[in-house]
LUMDRENMAR-184102 format. One record per atom (N, C-alpha, C): z, x, y; residue in three letters. Coordinates in steps of 0.02 Angstrom, whole numbers, padded with zeros to 5 digits, always signed. Each point is the difference from the previous one (the first is absolute). Layout:
LUMDRENMAR-184102
ZXYALA/...
END
This chain:
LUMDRENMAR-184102
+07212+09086+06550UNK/-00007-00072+00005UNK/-00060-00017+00044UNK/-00059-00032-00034UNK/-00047-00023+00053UNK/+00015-00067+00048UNK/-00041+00008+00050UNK/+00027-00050+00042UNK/-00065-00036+00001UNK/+00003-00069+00037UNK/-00034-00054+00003UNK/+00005+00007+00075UNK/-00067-00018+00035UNK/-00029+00012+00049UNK/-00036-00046+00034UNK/+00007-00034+00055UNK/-00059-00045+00035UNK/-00021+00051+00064UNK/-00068-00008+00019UNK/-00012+00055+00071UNK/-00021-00075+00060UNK/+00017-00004+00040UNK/-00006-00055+00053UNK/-00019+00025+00043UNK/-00035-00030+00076UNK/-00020+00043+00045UNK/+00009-00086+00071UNK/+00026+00026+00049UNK/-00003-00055+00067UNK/-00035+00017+00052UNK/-00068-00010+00010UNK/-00031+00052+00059UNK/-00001+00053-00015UNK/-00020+00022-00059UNK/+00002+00099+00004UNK/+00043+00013-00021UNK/+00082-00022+00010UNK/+00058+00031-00016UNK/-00003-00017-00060UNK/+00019+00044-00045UNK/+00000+00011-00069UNK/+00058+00030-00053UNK/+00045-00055-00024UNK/+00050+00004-00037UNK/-00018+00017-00072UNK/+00059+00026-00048UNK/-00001-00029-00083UNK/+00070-00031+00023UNK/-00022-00045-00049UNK/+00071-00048-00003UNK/+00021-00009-00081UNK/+00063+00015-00005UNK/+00047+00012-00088UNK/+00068-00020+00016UNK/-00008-00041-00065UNK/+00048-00031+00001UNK/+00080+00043-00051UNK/+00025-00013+00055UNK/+00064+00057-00033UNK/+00077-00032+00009UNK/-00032-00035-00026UNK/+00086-00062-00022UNK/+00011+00069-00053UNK/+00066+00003+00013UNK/+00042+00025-00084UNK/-00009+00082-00007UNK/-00067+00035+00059UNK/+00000+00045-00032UNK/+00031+00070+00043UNK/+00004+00047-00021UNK/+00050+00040+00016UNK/-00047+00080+00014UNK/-00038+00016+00052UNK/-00054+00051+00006UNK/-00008+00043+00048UNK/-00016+00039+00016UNK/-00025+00022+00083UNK/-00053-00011+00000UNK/+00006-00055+00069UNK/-00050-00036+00010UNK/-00048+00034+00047UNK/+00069+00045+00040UNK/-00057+00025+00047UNK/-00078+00059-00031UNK/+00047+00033-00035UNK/-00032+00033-00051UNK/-00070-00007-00042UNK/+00000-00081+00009UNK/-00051-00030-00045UNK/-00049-00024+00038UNK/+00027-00014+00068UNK/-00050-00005+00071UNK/-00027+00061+00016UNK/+00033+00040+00033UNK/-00064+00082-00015UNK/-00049+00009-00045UNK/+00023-00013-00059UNK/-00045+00004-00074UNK/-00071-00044+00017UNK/+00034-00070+00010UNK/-00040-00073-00013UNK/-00063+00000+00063UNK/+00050+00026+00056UNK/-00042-00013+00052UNK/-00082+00060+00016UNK/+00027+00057-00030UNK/-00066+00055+00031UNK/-00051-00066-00032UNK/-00055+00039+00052UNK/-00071-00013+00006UNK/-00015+00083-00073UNK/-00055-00046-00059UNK/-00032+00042-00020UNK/+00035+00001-00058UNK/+00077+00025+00002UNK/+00043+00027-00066UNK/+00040-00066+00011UNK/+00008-00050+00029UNK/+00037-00041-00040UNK/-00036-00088+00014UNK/+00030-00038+00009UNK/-00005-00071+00024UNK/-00050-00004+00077UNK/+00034+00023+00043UNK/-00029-00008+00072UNK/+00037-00037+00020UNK/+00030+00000+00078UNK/+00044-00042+00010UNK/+00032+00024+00072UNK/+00020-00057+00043UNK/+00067+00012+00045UNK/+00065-00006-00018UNK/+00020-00011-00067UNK/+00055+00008-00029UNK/+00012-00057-00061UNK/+00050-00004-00007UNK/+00028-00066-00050UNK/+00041-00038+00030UNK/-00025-00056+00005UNK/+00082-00030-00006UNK/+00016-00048-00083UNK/+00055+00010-00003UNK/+00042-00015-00066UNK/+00055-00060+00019UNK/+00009-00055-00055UNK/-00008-00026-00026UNK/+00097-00009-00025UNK/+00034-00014+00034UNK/+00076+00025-00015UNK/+00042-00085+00010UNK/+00064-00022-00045UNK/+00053-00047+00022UNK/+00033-00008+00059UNK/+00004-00057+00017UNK/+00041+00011+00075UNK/+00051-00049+00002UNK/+00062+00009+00056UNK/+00057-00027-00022UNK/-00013-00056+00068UNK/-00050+00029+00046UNK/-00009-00055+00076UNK/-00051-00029-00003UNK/-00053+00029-00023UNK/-00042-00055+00005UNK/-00042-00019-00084UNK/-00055-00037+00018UNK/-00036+00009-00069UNK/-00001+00049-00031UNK/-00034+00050+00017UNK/-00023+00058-00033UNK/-00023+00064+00044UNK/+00029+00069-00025UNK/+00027+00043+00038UNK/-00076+00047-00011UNK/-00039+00025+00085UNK/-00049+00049+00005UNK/+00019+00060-00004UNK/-00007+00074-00015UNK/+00007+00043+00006UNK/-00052+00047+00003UNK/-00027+00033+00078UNK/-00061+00027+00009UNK/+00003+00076-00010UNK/-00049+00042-00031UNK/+00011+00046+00004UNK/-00081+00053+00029UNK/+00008+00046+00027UNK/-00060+00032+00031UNK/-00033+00033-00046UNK/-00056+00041+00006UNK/-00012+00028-00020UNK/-00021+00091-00038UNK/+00084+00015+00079UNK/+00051+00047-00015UNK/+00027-00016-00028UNK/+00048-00054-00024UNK/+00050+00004-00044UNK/+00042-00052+00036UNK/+00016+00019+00076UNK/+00047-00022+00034UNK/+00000-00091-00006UNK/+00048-00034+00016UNK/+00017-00054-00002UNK/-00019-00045+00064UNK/-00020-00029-00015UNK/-00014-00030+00084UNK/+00015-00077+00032UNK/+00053-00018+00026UNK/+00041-00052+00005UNK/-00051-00064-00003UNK/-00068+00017+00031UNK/-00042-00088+00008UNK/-00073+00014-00003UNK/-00029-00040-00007UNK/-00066-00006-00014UNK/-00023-00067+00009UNK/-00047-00005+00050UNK/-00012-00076+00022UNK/-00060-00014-00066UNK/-00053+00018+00002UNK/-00042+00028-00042UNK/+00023-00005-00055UNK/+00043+00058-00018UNK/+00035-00019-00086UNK/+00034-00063-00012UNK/+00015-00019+00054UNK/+00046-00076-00024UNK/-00022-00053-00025UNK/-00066-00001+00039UNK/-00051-00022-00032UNK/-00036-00019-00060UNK/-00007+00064-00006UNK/-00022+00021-00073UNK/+00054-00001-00050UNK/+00047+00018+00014UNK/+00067-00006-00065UNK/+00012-00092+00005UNK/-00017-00033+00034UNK/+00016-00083+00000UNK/-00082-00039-00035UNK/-00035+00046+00003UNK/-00057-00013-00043UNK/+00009+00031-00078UNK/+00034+00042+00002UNK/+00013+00035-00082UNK/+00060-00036-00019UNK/+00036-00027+00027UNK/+00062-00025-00030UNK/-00009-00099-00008UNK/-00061-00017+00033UNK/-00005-00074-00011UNK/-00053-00012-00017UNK/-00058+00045-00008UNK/-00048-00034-00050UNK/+00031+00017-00069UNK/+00034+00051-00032UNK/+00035+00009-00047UNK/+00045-00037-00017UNK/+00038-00040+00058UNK/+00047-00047-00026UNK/+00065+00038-00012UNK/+00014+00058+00015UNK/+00050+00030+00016UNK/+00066-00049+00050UNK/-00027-00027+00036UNK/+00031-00043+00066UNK/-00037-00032+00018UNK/+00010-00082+00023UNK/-00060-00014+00054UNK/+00061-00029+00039UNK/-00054-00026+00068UNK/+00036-00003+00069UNK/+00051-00075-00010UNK/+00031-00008+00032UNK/+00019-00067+00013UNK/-00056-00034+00046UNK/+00041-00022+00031UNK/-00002-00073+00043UNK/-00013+00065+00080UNK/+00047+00012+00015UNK/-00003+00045+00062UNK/-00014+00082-00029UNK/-00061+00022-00038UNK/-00009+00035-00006UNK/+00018+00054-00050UNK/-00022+00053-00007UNK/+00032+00040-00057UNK/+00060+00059+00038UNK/+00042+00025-00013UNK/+00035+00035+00024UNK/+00016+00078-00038UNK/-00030+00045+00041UNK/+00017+00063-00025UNK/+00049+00054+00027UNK/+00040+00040-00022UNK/+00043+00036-00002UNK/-00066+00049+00007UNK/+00014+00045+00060UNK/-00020+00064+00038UNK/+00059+00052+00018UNK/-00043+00060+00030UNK/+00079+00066+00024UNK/+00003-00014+00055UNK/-00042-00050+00041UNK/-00003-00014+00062UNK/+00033-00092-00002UNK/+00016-00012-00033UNK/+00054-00053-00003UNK/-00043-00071-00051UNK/+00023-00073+00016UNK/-00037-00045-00045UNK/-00051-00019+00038UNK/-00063+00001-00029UNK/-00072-00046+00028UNK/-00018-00045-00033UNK/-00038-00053+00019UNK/-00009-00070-00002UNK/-00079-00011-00013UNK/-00033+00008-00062UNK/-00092+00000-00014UNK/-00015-00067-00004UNK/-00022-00024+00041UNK/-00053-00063-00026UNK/-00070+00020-00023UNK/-00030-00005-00044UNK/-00031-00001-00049UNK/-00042-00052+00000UNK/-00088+00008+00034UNK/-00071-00033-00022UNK/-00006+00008-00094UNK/-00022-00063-00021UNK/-00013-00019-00039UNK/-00069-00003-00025UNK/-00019+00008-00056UNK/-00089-00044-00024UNK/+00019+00009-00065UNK/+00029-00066-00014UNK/+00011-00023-00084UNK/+00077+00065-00030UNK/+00000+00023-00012UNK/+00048+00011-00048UNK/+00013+00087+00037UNK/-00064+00041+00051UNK/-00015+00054+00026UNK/+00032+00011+00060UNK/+00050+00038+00036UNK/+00004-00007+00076UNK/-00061+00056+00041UNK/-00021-00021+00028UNK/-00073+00034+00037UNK/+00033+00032+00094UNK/+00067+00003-00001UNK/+00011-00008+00069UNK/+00082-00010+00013UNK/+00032+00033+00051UNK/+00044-00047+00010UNK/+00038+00039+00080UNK/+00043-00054+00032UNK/+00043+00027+00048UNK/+00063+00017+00019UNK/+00016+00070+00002UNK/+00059+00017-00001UNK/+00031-00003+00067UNK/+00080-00022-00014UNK/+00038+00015+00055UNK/+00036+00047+00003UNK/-00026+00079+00067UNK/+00009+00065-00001UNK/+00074+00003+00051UNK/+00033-00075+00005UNK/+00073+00055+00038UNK/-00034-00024+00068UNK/+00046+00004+00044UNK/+00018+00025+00075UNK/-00030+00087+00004UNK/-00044+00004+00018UNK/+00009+00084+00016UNK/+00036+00004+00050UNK/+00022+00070-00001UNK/+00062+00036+00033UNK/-00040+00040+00045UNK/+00030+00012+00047UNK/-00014+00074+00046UNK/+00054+00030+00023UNK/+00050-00013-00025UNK/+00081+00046+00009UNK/+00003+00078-00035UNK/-00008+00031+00046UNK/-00034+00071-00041UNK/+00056+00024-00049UNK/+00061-00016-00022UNK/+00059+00002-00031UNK/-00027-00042-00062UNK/-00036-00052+00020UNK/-00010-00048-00080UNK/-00082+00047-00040UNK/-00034+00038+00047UNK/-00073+00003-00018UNK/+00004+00025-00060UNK/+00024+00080-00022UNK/+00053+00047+00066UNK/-00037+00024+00033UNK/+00022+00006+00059UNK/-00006+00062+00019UNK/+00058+00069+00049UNK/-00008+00057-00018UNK/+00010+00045+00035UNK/+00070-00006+00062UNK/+00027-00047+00007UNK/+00012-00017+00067UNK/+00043+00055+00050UNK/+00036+00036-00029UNK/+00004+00075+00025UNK/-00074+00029+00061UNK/-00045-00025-00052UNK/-00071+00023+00043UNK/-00008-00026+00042UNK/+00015-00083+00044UNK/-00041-00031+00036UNK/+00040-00038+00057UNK/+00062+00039+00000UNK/+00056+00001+00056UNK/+00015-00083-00002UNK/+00024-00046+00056UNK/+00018-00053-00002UNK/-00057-00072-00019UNK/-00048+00023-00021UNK/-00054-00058-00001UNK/+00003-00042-00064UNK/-00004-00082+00024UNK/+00029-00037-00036UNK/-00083-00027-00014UNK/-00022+00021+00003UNK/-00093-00013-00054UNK/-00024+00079+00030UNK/-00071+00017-00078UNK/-00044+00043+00025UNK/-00055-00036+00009UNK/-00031-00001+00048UNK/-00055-00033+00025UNK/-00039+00082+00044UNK/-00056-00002-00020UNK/-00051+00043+00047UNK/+00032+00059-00001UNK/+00060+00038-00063UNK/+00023+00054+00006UNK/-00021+00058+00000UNK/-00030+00053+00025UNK/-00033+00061+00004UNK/+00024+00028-00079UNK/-00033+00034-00039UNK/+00009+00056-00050UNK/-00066+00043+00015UNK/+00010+00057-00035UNK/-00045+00050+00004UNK/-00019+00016-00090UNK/-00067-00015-00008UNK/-00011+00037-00050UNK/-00070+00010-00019UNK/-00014+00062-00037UNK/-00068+00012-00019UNK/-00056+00005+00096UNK/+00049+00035+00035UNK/-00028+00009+00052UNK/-00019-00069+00043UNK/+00015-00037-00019UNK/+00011-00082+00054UNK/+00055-00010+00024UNK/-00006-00042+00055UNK/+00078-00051+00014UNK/-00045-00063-00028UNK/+00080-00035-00049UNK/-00008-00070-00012UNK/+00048-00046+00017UNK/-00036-00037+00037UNK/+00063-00069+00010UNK/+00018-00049-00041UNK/+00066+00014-00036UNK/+00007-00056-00075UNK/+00054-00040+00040UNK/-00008-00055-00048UNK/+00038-00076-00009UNK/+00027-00025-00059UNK/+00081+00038+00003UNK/+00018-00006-00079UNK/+00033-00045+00005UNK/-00019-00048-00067UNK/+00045-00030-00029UNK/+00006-00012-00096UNK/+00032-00048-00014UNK/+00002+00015-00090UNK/-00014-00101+00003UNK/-00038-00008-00062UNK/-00022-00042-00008UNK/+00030-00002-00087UNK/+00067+00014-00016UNK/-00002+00019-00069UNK/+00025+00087-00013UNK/-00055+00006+00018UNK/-00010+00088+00031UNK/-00018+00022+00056UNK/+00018+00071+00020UNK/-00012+00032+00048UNK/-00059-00010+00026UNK/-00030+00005+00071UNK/-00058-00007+00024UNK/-00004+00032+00066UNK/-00051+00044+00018UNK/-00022+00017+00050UNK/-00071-00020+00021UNK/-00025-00025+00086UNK/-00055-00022-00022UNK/-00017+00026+00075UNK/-00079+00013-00001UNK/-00035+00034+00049UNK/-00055-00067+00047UNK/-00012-00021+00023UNK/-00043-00049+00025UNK/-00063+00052+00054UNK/-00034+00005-00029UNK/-00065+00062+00015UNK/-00037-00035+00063UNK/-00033+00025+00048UNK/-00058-00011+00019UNK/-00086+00018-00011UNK/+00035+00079-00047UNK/-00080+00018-00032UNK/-00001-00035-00084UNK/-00062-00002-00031UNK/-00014-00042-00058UNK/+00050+00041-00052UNK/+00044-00058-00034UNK/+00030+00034-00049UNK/-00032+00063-00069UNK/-00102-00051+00004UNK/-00022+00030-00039UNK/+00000+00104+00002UNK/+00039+00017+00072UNK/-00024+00057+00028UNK/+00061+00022-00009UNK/+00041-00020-00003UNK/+00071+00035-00013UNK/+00010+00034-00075UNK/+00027+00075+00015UNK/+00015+00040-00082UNK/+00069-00016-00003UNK/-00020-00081-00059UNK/+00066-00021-00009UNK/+00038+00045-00065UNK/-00034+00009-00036UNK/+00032+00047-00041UNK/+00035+00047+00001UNK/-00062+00055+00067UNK/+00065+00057-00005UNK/+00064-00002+00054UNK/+00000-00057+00067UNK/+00031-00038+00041UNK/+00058-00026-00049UNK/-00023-00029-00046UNK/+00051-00071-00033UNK/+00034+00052-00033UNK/-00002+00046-00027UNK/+00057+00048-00055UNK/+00067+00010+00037UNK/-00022+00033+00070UNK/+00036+00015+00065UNK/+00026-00047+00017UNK/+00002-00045+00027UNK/+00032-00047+00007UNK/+00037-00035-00050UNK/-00009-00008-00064UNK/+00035-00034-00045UNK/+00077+00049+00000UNK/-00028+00049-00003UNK/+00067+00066-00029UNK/+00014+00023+00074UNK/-00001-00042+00061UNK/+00011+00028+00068UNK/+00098+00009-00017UNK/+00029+00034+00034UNK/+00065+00001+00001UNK/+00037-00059+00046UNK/-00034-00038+00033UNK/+00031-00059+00026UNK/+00017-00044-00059UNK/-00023+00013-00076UNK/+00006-00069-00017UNK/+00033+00015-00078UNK/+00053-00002-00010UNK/+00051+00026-00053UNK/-00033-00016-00083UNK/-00020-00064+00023UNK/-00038-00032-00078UNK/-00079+00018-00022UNK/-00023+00047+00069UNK/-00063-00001-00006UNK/-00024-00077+00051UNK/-00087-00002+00005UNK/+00011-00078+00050UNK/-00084+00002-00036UNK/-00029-00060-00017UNK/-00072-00041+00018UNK/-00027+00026+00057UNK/-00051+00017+00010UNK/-00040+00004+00059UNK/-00071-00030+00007UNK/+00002-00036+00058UNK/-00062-00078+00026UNK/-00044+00034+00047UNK/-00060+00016+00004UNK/-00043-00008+00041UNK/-00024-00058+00032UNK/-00004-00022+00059UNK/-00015-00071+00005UNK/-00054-00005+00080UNK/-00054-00036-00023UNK/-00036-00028+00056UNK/-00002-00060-00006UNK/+00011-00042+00077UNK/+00004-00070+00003UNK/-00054-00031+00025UNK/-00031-00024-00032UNK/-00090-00034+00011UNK/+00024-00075+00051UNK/+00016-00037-00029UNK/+00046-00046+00052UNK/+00039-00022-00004UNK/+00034-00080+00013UNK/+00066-00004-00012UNK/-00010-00030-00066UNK/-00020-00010-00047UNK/+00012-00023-00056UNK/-00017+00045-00059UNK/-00029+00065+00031UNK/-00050+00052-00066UNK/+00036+00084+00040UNK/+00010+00023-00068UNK/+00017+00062+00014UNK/-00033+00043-00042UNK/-00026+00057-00002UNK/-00018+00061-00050UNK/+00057+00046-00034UNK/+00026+00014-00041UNK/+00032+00021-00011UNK/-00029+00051-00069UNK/+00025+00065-00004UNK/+00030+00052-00043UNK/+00074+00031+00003UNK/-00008+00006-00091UNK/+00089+00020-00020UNK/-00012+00066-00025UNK/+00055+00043+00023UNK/+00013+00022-00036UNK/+00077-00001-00046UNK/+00006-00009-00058UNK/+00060-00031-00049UNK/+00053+00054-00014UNK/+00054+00005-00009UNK/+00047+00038+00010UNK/+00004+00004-00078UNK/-00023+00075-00046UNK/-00003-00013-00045UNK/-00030+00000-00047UNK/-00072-00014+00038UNK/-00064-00008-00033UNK/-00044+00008+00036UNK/-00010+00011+00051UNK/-00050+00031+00055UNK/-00038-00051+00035UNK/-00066+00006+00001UNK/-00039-00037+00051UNK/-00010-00083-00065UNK/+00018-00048+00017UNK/-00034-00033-00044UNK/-00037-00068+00036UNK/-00050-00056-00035UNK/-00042-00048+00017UNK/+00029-00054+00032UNK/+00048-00005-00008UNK/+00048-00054+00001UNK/+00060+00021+00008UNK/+00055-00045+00051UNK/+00063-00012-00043UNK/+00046-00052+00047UNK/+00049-00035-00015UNK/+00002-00059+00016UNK/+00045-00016+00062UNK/+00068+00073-00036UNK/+00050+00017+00050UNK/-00034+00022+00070UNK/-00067+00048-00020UNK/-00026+00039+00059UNK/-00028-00022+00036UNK/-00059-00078-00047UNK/-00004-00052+00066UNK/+00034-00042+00028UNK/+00064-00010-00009UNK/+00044-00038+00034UNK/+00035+00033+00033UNK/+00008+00083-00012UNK/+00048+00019+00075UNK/-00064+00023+00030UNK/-00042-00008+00001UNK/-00075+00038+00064UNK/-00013-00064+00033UNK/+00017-00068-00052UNK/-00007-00054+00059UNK/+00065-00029+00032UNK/+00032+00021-00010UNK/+00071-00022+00015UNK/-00005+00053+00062UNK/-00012+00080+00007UNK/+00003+00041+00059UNK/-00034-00029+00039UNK/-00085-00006-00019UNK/-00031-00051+00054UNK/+00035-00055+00047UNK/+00013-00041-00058UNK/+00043-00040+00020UNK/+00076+00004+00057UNK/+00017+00043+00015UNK/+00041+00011-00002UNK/+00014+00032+00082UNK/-00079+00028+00020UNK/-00024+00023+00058UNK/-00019-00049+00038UNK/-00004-00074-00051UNK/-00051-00027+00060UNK/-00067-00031-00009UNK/-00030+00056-00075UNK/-00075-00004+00015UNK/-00032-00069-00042UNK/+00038-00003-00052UNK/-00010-00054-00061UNK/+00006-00065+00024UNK/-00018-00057-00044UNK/+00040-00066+00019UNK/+00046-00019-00080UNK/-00011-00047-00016UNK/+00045-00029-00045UNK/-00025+00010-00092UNK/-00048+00010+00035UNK/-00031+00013-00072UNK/-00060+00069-00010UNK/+00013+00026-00055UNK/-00062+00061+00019UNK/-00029+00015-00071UNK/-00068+00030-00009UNK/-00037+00004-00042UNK/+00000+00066+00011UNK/+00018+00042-00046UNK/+00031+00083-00010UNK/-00089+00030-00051UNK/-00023+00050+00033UNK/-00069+00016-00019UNK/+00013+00065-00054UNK/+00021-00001-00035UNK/+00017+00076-00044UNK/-00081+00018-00042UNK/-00011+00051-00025UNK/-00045+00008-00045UNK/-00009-00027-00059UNK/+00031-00036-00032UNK/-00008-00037-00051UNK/+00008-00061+00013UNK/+00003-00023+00035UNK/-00034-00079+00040UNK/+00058-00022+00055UNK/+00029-00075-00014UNK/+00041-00020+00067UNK/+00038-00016-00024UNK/+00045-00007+00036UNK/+00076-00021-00009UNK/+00026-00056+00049UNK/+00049-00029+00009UNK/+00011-00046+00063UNK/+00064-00012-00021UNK/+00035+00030+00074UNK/+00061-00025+00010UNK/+00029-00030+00064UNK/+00030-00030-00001UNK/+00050-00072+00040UNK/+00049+00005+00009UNK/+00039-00052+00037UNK/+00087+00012+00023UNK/+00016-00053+00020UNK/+00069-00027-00041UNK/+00011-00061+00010UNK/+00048+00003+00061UNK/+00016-00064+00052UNK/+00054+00006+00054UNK/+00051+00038-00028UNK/+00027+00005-00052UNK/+00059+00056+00017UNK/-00017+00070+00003UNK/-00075+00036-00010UNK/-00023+00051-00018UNK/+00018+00033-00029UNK/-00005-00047-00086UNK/-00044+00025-00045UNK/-00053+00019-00001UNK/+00002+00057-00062UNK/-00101+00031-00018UNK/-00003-00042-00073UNK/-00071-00034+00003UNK/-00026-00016-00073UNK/-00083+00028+00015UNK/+00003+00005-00069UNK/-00060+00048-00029UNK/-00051-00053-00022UNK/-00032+00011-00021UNK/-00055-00050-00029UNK/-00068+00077-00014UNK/-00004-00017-00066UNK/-00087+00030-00026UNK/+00012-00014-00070UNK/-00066+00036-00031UNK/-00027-00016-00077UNK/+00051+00038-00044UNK/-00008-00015-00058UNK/+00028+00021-00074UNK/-00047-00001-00057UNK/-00031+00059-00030UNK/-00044+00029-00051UNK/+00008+00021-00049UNK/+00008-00013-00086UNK/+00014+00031-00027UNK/-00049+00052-00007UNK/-00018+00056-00032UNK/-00053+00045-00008UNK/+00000+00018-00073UNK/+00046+00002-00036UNK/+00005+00013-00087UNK/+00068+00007-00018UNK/-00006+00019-00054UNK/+00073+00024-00035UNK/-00023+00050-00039UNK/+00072+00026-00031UNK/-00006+00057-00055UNK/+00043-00001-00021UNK/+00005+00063-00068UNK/+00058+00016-00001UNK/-00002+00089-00005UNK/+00078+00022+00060UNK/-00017+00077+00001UNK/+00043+00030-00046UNK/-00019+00039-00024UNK/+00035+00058-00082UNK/+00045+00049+00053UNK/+00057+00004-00046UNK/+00056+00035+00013UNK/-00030+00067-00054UNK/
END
C-alpha cells in the first residue's frame, strides 16, 4: 500500500506528516524507512495523523529509530499545519486541540489566507519531580528536584537539570561555547545514561542574557538535530528555573529561533514557524 506524504520543517526540525485515520501499520517501521538521509525521505520522524476521543484530533510522533515519542513541540506544529490547511480539522474559537502521549495541547495557529505560516503551542506546566521526568530515583537518594546534578560521562562531570516537558529532559547550562561541545558523542551517553528508564533529551545551553539563550539538542531517538521545540522549552525553562531568564526568551538553535513564555500559573507556550517543503507518495 503506498502512502501519501507531506515533508514539513519548523526551524530545521523536520517532520513527514501522514495521515492515518483508519489505517492499521507499523508505523514505527515506516519511520526508520522514511526517515534515513539518502535511502529514504529525510527526516526527524513522522508524526501521523490518528482519531481522538479528547480532543480534536489525535498526534502520534514517531523517531527515527522507530521508537514512539510522547511530544514534539516542533511536530505539533507541523501536524496542526498538515491537518488545517488540508481541512482535516480547523481550530475553534479557543484554538485547535490535539491529543499527544504527553497529554492534550492547545495550537493557536498564524494565518495568511487559507495557509497557517506559524503558530503557538501550549507545552504543559513542566515538571521537575524526578518520579514524573522519570527518573532513576533509587539513584538520587531523597532529592525532590535535580538541579546542578553531577553525572560522569565520556570523561566529564556534567551538571544536569531534569525535567519532562511532555518528555524526559536533561539539560546542561555551559560556560564554554556550545559550538565546542562533542555533542554527539556526549549526547548518545547521556540519552541511554542509566539514571533515566525511558532514555532522556539532552540540552546544551549558554545564556547570552536574560531574554536570549544558545541552545543545542541532542533528541532522544534521533540524535543531534536543528531544532526542537520540547528541547527549547525545557533548556529555557532550566534557565529559567536557576534564576538566569526573565519571562520571556528567544531560544537560539541552529535552524533559527524559537521563543518561549510562561503564563502566571507557569505554563510553557511555544511560538515559531510552520513550512511545508513537498509531498509524495512512498511505494510499499
Amino acid at each position: 500500500m503506498t502512502v501519501e506524504f507531506t515533508k514539513l520543517h519548523g526551524a530545521g526540525n523536520d517532520y513527514i506528516a501522514i495521515d492515518g485515520r483508519g489505517v492499521d501499520r507499523d508505523w514505527g517501521a515506516l519511520s526508520k524507512e522514511m526517515s534515513r538521509l539518502a535511502f529514504g525521505v529525510g527526516s526527524d520522524g513522522i508524526v501521523l495523523v490518528q482519531h481522538s476521543d479528547v480532543a480534536q484530533i489525535r498526534m502520534r510522533v514517531y523517531n527515527p529509530d522507530g521508537s514512539e515519542a510522547e511530544m514534539s513541540g516542533n511536530g505539533i506544529r507541523l501536524f496542526s499545519k498538515f491537518v488545517i490547511d488540508r481541512k482535516i480539522v480547523q481550530p475553534e474559537d479557543n484554538g485547535l486541540t490535539v491529543e499527544t502521549g504527553g497529554g492534550v495541547r492547545t495550537v493557536w495557529p498564524t494565518m495568511a489566507g487559507d495557509v497557517m505560516i506559524a503558530a503557538k503551542v501550549a507545552m504543559g506546566k513542566p515538571t521537575f519531580v524526578p518520579a514524573e521526568i522519570p527518573v532513576d530515583t533509587a539513584q538520587i537518594g531523597d532529592l525532590e528536584v535535580i538541579k546542578n546534578f553531577p553525572i560522569h560521562v565520556g570523561g566529564r562531570e556534567l551538571k544536569i537539570t531534569c525535567l519532562a516537558v511532555g518528555n524526559p529532559h536533561a539539560v546542561v547550562i555551559l560556560d564554554e561555547p556550545v559550538e565546542e561541545f562533542p555533542l554527539v558523542e556526549i549526547g548518545a551517553q547521556v540519552e541511554s545514561h542509566e539514571l533515566f528508564p525511558n532514555r532522556v533529551n539532552f540540552e546544551i545551553v549558554n545564556v547570552i542574557n536574560r531574554s536570549k539563550i544558545r541552545t543545542r539538542i541532542f533528541e532522544r531517538g534521533a540524535g543531534e538535530t536543528m531544532s526542537s521545540g520540547t528541547g527549547s522549552t525545557a533548556s529555557a525553562s532550566a534557565a529559567r528555573s536557576h534564576g538566569l531568564v526573565d519571562d520571556t526568551v528567544d531560544v537560539v538553535v541552529d535552524g533559527g529561533v524559537l521563543r518561549i513564555s510562561w503564563d502566571d500559573t507557569g505554563e510553557a507556550f511555544l511560538e515559531g514557524p510552520a513550512v511545508e517543503v513537498f509531498t509524495g507518495v512512498w511505494p510499499d
